[in-house]
C-alpha positions as a Markdown table, in Angstrom:
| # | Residue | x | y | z |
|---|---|---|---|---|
| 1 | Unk | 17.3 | -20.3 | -2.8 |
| 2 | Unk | 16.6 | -17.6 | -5.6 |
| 3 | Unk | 19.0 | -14.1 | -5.4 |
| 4 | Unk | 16.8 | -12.1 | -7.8 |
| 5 | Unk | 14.4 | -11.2 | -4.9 |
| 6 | Unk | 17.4 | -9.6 | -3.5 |
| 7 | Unk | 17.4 | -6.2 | -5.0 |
| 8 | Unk | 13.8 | -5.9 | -3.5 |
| 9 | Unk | 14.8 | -7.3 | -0.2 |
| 10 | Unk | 17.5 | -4.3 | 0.0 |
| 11 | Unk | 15.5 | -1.4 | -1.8 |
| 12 | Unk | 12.1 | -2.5 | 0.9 |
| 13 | Unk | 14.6 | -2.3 | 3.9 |
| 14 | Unk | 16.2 | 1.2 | 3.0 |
| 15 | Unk | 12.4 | 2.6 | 3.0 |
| 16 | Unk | 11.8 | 0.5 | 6.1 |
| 17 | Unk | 14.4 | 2.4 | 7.7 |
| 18 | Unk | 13.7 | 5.7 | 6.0 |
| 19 | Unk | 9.9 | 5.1 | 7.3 |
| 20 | Unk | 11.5 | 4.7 | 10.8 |
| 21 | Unk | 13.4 | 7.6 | 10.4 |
| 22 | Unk | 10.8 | 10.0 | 9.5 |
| 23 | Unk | 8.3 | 9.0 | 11.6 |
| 24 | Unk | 9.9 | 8.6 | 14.8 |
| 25 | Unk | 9.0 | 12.1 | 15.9 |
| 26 | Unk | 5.3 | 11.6 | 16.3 |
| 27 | Unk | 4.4 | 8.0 | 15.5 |
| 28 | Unk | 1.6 | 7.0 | 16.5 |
| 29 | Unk | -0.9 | 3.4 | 16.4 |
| 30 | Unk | -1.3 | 4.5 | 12.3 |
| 31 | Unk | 2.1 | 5.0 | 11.9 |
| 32 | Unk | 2.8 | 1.8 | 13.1 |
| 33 | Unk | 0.3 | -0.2 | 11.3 |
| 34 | Unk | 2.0 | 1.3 | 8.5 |
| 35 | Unk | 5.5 | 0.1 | 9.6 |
| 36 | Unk | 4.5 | -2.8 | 10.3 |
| 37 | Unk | 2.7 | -3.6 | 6.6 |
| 38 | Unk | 6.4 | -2.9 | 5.5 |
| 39 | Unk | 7.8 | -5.8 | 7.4 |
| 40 | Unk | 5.4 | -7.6 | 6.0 |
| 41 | Unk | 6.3 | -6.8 | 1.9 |
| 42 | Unk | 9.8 | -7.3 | 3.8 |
| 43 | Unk | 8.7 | -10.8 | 4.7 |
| 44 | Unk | 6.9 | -11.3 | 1.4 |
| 45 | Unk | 10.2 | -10.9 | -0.5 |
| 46 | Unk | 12.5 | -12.9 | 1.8 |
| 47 | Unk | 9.8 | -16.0 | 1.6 |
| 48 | Unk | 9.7 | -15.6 | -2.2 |
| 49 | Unk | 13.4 | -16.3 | -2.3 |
| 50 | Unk | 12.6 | -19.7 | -1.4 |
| 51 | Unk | 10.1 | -20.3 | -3.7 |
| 52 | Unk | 12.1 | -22.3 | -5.8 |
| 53 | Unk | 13.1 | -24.9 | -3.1 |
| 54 | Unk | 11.4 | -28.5 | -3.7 |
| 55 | Unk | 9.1 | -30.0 | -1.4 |
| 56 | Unk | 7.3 | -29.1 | 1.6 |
| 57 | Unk | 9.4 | -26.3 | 2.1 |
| 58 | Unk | 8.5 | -24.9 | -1.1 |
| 59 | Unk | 5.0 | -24.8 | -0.3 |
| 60 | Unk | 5.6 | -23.0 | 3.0 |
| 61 | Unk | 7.8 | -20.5 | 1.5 |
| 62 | Unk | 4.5 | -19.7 | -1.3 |
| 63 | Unk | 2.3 | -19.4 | 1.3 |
| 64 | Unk | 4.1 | -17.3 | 3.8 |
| 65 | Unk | 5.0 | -14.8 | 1.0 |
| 66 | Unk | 1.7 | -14.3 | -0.5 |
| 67 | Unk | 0.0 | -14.3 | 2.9 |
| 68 | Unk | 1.8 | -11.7 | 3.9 |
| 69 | Unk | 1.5 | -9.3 | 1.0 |
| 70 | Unk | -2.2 | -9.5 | 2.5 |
| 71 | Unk | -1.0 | -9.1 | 6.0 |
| 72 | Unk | 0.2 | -5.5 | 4.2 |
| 73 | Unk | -2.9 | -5.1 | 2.8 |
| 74 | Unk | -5.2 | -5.6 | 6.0 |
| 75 | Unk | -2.7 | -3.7 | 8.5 |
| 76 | Unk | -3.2 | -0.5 | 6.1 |
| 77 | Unk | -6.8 | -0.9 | 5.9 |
| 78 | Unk | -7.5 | -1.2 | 9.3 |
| 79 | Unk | -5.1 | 1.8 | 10.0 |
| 80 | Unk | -8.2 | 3.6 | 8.2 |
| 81 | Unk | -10.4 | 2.7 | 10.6 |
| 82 | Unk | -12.3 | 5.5 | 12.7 |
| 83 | Unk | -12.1 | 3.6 | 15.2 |
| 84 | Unk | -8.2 | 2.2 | 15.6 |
| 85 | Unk | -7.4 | 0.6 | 18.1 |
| 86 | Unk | -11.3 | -0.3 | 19.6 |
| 87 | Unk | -12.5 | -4.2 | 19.7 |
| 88 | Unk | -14.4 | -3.9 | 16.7 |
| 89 | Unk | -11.3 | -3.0 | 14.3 |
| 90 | Unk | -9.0 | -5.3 | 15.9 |
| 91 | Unk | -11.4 | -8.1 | 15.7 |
| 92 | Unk | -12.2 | -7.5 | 11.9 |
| 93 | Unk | -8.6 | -7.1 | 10.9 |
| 94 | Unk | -8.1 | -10.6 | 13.1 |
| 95 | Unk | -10.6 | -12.2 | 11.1 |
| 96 | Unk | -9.8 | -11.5 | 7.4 |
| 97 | Unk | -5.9 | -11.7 | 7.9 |
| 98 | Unk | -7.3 | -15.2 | 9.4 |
| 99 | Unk | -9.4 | -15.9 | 6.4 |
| 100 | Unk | -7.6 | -14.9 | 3.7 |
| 101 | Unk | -4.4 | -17.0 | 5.1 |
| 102 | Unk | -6.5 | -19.9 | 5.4 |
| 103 | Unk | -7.8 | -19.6 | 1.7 |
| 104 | Unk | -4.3 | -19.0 | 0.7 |
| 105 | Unk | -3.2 | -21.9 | 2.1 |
| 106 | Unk | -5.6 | -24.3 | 1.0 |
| 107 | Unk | -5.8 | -22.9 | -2.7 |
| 108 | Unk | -1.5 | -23.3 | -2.5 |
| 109 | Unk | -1.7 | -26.7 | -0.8 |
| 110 | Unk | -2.5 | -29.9 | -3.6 |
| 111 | Unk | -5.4 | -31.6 | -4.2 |
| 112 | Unk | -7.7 | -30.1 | -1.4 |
| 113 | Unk | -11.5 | -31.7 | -1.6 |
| 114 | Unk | -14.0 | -29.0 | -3.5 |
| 115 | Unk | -16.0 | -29.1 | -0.1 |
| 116 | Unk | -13.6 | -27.5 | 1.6 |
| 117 | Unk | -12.8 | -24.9 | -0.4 |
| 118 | Unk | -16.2 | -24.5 | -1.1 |
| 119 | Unk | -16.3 | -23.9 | 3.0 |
| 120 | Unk | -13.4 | -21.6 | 2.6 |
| 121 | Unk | -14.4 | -19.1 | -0.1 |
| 122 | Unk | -17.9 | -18.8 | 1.7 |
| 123 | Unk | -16.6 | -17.4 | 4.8 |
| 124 | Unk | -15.7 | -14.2 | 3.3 |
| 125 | Unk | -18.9 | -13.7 | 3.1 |
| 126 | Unk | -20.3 | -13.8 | 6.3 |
| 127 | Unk | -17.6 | -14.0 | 8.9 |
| 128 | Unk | -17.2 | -10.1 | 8.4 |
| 129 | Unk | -20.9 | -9.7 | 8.4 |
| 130 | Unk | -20.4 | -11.2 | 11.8 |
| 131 | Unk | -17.4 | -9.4 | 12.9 |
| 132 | Unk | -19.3 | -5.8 | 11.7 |
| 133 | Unk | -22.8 | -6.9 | 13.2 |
| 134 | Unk | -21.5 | -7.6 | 16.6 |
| 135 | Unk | -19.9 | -4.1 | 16.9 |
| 136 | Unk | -22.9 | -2.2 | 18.8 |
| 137 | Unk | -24.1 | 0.7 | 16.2 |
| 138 | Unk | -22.2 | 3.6 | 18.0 |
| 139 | Unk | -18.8 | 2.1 | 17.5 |
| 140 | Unk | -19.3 | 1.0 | 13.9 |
| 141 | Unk | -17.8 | 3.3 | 11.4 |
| 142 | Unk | -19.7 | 3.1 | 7.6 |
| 143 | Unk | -16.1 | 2.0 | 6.2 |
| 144 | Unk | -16.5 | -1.3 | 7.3 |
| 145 | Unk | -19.7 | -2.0 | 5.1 |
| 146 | Unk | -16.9 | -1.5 | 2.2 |
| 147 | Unk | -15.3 | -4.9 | 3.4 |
| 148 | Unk | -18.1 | -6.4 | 3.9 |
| 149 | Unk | -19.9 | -5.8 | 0.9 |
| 150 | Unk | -16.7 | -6.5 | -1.2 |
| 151 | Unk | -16.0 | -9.6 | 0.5 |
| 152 | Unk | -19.1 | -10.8 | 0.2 |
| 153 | Unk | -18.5 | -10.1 | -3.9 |
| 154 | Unk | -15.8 | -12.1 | -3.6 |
| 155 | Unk | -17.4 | -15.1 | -1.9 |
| 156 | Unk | -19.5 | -15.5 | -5.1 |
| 157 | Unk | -16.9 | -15.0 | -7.8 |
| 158 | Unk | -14.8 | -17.6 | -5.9 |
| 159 | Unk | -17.9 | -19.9 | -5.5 |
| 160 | Unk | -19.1 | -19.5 | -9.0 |
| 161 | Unk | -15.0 | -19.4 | -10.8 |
| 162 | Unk | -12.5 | -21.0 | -8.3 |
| 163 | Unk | -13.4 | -24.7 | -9.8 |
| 164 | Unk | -13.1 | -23.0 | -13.4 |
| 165 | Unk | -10.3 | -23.6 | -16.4 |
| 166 | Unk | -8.5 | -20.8 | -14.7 |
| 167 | Unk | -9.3 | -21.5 | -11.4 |
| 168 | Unk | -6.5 | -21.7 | -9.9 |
| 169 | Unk | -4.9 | -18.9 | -10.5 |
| 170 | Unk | -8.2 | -17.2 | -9.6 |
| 171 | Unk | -8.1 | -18.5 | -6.1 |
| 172 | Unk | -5.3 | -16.2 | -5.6 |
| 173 | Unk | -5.3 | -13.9 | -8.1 |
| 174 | Unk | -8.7 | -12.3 | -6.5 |
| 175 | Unk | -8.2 | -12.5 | -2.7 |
| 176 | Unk | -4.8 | -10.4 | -3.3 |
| 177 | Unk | -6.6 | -8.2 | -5.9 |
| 178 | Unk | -9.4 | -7.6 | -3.3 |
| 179 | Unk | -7.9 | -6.9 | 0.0 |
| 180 | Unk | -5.5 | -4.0 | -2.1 |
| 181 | Unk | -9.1 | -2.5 | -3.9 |
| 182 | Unk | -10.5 | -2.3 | -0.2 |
| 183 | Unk | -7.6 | -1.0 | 1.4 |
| 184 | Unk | -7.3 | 1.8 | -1.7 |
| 185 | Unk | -11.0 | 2.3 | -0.8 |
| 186 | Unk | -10.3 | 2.7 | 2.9 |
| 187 | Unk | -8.0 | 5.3 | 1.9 |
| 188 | Unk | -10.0 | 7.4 | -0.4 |
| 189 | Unk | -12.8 | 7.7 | 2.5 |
| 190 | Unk | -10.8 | 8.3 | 5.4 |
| 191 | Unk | -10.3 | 11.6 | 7.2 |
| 192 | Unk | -6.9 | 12.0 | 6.2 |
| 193 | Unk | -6.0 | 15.3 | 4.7 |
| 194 | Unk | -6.3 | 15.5 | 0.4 |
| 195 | Unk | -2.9 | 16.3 | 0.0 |
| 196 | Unk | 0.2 | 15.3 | -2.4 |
| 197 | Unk | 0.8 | 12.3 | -0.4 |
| 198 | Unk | -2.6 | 11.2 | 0.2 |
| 199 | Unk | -3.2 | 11.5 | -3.7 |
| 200 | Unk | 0.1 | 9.8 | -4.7 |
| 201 | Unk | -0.9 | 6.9 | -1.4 |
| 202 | Unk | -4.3 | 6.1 | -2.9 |
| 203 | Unk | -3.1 | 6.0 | -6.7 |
| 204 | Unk | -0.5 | 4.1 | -5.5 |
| 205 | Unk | -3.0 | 1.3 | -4.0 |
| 206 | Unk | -5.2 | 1.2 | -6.5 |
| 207 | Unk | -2.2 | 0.4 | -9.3 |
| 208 | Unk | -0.9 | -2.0 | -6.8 |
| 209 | Unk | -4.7 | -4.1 | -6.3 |
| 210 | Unk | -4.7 | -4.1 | -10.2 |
| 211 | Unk | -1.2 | -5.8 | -10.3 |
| 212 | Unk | -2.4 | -9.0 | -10.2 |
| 213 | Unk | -5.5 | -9.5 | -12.5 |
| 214 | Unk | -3.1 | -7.8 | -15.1 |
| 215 | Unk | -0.4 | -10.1 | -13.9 |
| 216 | Unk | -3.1 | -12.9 | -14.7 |
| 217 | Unk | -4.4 | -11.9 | -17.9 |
| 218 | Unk | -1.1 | -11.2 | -19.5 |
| 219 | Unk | -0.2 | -15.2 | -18.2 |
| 220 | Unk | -3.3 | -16.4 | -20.0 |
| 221 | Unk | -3.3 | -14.2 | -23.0 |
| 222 | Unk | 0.4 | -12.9 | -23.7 |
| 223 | Unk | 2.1 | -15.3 | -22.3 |
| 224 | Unk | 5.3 | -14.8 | -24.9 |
| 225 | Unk | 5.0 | -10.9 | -23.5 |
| 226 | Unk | 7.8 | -9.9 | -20.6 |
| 227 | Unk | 6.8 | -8.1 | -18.3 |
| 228 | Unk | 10.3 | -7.5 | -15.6 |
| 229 | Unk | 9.6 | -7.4 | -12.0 |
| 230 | Unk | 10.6 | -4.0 | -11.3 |
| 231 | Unk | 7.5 | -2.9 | -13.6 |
| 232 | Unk | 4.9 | -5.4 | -10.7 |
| 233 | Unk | 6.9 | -4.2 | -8.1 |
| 234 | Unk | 6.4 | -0.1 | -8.8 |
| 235 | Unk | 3.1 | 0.2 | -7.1 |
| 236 | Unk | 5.0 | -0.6 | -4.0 |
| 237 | Unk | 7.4 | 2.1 | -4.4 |
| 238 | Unk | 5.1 | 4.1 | -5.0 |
| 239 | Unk | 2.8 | 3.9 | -1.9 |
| 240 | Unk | 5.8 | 3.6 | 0.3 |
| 241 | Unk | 6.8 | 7.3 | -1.4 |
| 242 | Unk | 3.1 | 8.8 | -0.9 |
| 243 | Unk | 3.1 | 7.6 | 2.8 |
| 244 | Unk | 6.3 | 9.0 | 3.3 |
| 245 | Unk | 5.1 | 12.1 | 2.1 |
| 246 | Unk | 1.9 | 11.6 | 4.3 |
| 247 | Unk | 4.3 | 11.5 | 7.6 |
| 248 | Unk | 6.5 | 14.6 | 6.3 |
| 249 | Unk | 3.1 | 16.9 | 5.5 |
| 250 | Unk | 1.7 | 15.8 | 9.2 |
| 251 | Unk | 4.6 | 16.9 | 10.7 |
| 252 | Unk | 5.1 | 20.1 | 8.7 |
| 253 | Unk | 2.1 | 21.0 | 9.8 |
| 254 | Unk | 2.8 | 20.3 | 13.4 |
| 255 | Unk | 5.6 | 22.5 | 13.0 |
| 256 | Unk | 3.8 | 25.0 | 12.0 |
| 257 | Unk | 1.4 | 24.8 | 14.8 |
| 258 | Unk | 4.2 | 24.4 | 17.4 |
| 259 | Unk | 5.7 | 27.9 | 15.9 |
| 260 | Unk | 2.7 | 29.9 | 16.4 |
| 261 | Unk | 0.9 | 28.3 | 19.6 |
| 262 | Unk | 2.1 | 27.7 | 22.9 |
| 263 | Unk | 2.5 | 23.9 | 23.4 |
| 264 | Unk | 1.5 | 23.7 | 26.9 |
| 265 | Unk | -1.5 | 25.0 | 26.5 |
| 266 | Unk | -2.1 | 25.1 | 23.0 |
| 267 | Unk | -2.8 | 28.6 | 22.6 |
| 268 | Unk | -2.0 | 31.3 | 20.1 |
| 269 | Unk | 1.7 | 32.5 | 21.4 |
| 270 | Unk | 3.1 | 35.9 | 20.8 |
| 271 | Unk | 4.4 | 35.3 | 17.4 |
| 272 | Unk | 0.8 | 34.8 | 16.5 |
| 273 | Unk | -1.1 | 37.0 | 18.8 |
| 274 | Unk | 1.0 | 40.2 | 17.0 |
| 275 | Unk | -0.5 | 38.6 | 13.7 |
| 276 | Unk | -4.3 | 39.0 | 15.0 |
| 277 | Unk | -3.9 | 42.1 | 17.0 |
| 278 | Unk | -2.8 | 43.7 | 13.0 |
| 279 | Unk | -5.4 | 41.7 | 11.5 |
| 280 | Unk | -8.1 | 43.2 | 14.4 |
| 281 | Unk | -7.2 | 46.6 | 14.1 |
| 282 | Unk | -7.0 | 46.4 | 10.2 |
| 283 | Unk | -10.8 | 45.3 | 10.1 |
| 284 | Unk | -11.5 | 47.5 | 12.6 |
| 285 | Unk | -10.1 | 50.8 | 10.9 |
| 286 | Unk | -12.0 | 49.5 | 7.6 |
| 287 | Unk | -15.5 | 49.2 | 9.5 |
| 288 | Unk | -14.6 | 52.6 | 11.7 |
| 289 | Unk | -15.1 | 50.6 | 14.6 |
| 290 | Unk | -13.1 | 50.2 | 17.9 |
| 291 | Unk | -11.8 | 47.1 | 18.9 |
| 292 | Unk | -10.2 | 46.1 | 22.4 |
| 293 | Unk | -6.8 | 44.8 | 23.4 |
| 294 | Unk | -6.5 | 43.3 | 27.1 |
| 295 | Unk | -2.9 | 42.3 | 28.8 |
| 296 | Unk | -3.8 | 39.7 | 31.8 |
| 297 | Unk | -1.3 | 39.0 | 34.4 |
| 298 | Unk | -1.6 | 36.5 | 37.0 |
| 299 | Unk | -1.4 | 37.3 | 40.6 |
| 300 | Unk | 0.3 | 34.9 | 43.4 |
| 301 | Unk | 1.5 | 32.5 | 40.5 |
| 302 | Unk | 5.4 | 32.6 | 41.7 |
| 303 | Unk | 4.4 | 31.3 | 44.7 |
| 304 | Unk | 2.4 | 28.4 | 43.5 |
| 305 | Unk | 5.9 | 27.5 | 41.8 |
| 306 | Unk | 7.7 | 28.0 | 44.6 |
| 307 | Unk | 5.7 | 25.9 | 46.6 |
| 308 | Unk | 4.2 | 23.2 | 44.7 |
| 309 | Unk | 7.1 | 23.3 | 42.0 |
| 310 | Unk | 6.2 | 23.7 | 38.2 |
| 311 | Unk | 4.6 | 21.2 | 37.6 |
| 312 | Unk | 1.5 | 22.6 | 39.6 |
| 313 | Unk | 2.0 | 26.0 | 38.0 |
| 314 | Unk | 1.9 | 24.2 | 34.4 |
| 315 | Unk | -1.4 | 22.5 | 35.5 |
| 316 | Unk | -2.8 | 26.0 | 37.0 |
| 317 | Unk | -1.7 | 27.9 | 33.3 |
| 318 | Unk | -3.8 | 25.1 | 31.5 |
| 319 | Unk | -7.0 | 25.5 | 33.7 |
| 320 | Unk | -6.5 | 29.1 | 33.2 |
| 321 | Unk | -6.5 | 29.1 | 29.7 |
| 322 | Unk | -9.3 | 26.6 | 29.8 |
| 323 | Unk | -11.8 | 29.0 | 32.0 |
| 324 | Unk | -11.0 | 32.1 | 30.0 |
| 325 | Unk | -11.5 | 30.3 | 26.7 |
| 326 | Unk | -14.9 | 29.3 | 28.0 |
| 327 | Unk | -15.7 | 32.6 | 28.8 |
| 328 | Unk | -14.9 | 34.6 | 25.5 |
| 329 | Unk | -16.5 | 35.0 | 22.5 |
| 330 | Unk | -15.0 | 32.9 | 19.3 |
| 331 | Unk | -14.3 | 35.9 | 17.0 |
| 332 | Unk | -11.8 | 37.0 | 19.9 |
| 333 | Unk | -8.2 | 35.8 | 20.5 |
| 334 | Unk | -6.8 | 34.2 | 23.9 |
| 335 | Unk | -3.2 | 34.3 | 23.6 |
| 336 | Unk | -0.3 | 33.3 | 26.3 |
| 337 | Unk | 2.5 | 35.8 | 25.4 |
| 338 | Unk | 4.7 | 35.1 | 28.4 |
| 339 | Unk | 5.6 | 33.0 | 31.4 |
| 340 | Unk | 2.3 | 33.8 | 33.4 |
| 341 | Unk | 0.6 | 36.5 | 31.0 |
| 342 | Unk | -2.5 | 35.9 | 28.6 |
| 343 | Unk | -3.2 | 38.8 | 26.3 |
| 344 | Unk | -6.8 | 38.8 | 24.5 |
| 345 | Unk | -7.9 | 40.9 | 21.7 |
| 346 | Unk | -11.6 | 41.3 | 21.4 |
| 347 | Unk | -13.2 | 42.0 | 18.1 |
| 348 | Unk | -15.2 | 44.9 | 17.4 |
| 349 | Unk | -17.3 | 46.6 | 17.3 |
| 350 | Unk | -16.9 | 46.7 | 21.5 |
| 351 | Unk | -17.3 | 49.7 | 23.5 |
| 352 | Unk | -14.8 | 50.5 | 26.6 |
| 353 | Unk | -17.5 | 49.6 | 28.8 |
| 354 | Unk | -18.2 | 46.2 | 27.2 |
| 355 | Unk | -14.5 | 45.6 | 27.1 |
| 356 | Unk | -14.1 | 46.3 | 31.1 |
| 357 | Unk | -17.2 | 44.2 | 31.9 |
| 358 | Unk | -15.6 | 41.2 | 29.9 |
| 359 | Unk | -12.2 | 42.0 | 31.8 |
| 360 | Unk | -14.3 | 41.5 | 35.2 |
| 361 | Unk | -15.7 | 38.7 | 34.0 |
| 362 | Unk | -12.0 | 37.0 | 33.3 |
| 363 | Unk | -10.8 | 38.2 | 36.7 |
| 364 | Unk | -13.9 | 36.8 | 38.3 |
| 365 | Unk | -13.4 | 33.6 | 37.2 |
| 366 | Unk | -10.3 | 33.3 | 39.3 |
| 367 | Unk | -12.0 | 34.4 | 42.8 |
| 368 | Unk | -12.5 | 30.8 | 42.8 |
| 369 | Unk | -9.8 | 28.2 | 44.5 |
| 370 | Unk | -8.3 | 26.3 | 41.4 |
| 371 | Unk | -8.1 | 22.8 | 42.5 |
| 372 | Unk | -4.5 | 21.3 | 42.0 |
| 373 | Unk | -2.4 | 18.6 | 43.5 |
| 374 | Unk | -4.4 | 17.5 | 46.0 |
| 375 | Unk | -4.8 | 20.9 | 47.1 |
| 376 | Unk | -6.7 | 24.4 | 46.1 |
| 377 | Unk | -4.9 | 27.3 | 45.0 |
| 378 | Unk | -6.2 | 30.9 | 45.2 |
| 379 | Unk | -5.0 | 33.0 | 42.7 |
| 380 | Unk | -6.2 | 36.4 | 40.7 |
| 381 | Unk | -5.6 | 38.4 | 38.0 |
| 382 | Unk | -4.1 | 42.3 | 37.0 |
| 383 | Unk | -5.6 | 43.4 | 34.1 |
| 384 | Unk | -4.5 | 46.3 | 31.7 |
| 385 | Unk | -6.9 | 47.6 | 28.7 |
| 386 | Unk | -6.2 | 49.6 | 26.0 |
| 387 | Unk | -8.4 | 50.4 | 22.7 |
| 388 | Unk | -7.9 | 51.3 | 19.2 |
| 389 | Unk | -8.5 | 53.7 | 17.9 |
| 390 | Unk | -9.2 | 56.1 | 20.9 |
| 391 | Unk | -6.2 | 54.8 | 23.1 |
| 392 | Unk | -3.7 | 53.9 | 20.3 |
| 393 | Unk | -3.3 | 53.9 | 16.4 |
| 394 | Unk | -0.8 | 51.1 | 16.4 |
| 395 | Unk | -0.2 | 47.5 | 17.2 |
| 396 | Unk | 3.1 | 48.0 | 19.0 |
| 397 | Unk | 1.7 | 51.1 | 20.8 |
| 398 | Unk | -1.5 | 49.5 | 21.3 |
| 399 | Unk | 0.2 | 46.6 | 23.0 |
| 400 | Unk | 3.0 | 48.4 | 25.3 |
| 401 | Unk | 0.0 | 50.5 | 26.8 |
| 402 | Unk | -1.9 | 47.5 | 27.7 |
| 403 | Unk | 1.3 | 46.6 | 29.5 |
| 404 | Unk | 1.7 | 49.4 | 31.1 |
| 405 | Unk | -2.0 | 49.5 | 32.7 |
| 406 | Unk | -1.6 | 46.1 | 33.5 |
| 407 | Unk | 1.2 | 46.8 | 35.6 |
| 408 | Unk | -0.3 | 49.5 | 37.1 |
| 409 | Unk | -3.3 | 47.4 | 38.3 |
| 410 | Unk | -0.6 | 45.2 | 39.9 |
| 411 | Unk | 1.0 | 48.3 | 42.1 |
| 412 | Unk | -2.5 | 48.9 | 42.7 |
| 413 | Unk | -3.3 | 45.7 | 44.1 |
| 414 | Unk | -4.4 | 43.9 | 41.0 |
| 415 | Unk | -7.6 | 44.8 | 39.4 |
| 416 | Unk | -8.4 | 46.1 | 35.8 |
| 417 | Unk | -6.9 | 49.4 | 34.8 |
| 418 | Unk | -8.8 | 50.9 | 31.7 |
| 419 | Unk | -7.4 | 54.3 | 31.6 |
């Protein structure tokens, strides 16, 4: 058993557990593909340490640890997929991690017959052709012809090169460089936000597929040059860093969502709402026309607490929000600024009539019973408006008058209360 893999071994289990770390908040199935690759470099370096045992167990070791720095490489790549998670991806990662472990083998294994490795290297070519053709249309994303095509690439180098002078070290040299170019592919055309740790991820990849044709041409050509491990291994470091940063930017800007929208029913909150109210008024004054606050609370909700319990009343808030946001316009701003209150503004130009008919509107849509629990619910609405500029010249005043009409369409009976 070697000890120099060590230091790897360690350094690759501190990032597991700093990957673990940052993205137990919200991980999800990519997340853990990710994680996952990581065991596997894990694995790759812990296999490696018996490399240097004689025999069978030798042999094992080699093909275990460079299997599984593909494992890596098809677990990322098919945590690209547009469709993670459906039969199709699972099916296609099943089949290359299959293939390319089987190549593996056989090119590590001695004195395998040419046939079958002739057999072998053709089945990158049309075993994903297969896999990608007998996904129905609808649920094949485009990404997929990239492993395809490649593979198919790679069928004929390894057909054409694997029997070569340098054949052997093609047979693995190539798989490995492949399934790293493809997964650097699958990176650069995914969805994921072009960021600092999308950029430093694909980078990353794309040093880490040309690892190992370097690694080969500096055996063939310079073999007197030394070249230490930590400089092979840096492209690992380096991705693990970029998706790191990847987690930490998704959940920044989750945080920053959370603090300005309400997270049960994912609209603006008040924080927010005071933000486009200012923003309203200020395009408002500059065009010299009016624009339209409306304070919306709802009637008979406490008792749908009290007698259903919250749970209810959380499922009545989100159909609320869900029928009002159907009924405005998308320039204008549904907000929940309290427990049972929405608050809209509506961009102008809008006249005080306009405004009141879109008021009705709202509290008509809430004559209906809302269906929850097993059970219908009749609820309505008190509704207080107030415009800019003829009502108030100020966000804050603009805001505490809508209050105060709304309230007074609840003593009425509920109802909107214009003026």
């Amino acid at each position: 058993m070697s000890f120099k893999e060590l230091p790897d071994l360690l350094a690759v289990g501190l990032l597991i557990y700093a990957f673990v770390t940052v993205s137990r908040p919200a991980g999800g199935m990519m997340t853990r593909m990710w994680l996952a690759g990581w065991i596997c470099i894990e694995l790759h370096f812990a296999a490696y340490s018996f490399l240097d045992v004689p025999g069978t167990a030798g042999i094992v070791a080699d093909i275990v640890g460079t299997s599984a720095l593909v494992w890596c490489a098809e677990l990322f790549s098919c945590s690209m997929d547009a469709r993670l998670g459906q039969w199709g991806c699972r099916a296609l990662f099943a089949a290359m991690s299959t293939i390319y472990t089987l190549y593996i083998a056989l090119a590590t294994i001695p004195n395998i017959p040419q046939p079958v490795m002739i057999g072998a290297a053709s089945l990158f070519a049309w075993v994903p052709l297969l896999v990608v053709l007998a996904t129905p249309r609808e649920k094949r994303p485009a990404s997929r012809w990239i492993t395809v095509g490649i593979n198919i690439a790679l069928s004929v180098v390894l057909l054409g090169w694997q029997f070569s002078a340098h054949g052997p070290d093609l047979m693995i040299t190539l798989p490995l460089f492949v399934a790293y170019f493809i997964c650097c592919l699958q990176f650069a055309f995914s969805n994921q936000r072009k960021t600092g740790g999308f950029v430093v991820t694909v980078l990353g990849l794309l040093a880490w597929s040309m690892v190992f044709p370097l690694g080969m041409v500096f055996g063939i050509f310079f073999p007197n040059v030394q070249v230490g491990d930590e400089v092979w291994n840096l492209p690992k470091y380096l991705v693990a860093v970029g998706m790191i940063l990847l987690l930490l930017e998704t959940q920044l800007k989750r945080n920053q969502h959370l603090a300005h929208h309400d997270a049960l029913t994912g609209l603006p909150n008040r924080r927010l709402f005071q933000d486009r109210i200012s923003g309203a008024m200020e395009r408002a004054r500059q065009h010299g026309v009016p624009t339209a606050m409306l304070a919306i609370d709802l009637d008979g909700f406490k008792q749908v607490n009290d007698t259903l319990g919250h749970h209810a009343g959380d499922e009545v808030l989100k159909q609320v929000a869900y029928l009002f946001t159907a009924r405005l316009r998308r320039v204008d701003t549904l907000a929940r600024t309290g427990g049972d209150e929405f608050s809209v503004v509506l961009e102008g130009p809008i006249t005080r009539r306009e405004a009141s008919e879109v008021a009705r509107n709202l509290k008509q849509l809430l004559e209906a019973p809302v269906p929850v629990a097993g059970s219908t619910i009749q609820i309505g609405a008190s509704i207080g408006l107030a415009m800019f500029p003829d009502d108030a010249q100020t966000p804050d005043s603009l805001s505490i008058l809508a209050d105060e009409r709304m309230y007074a369409a609840k003593r009425a009976g509920g109802g909107v209360q214009s003026a």
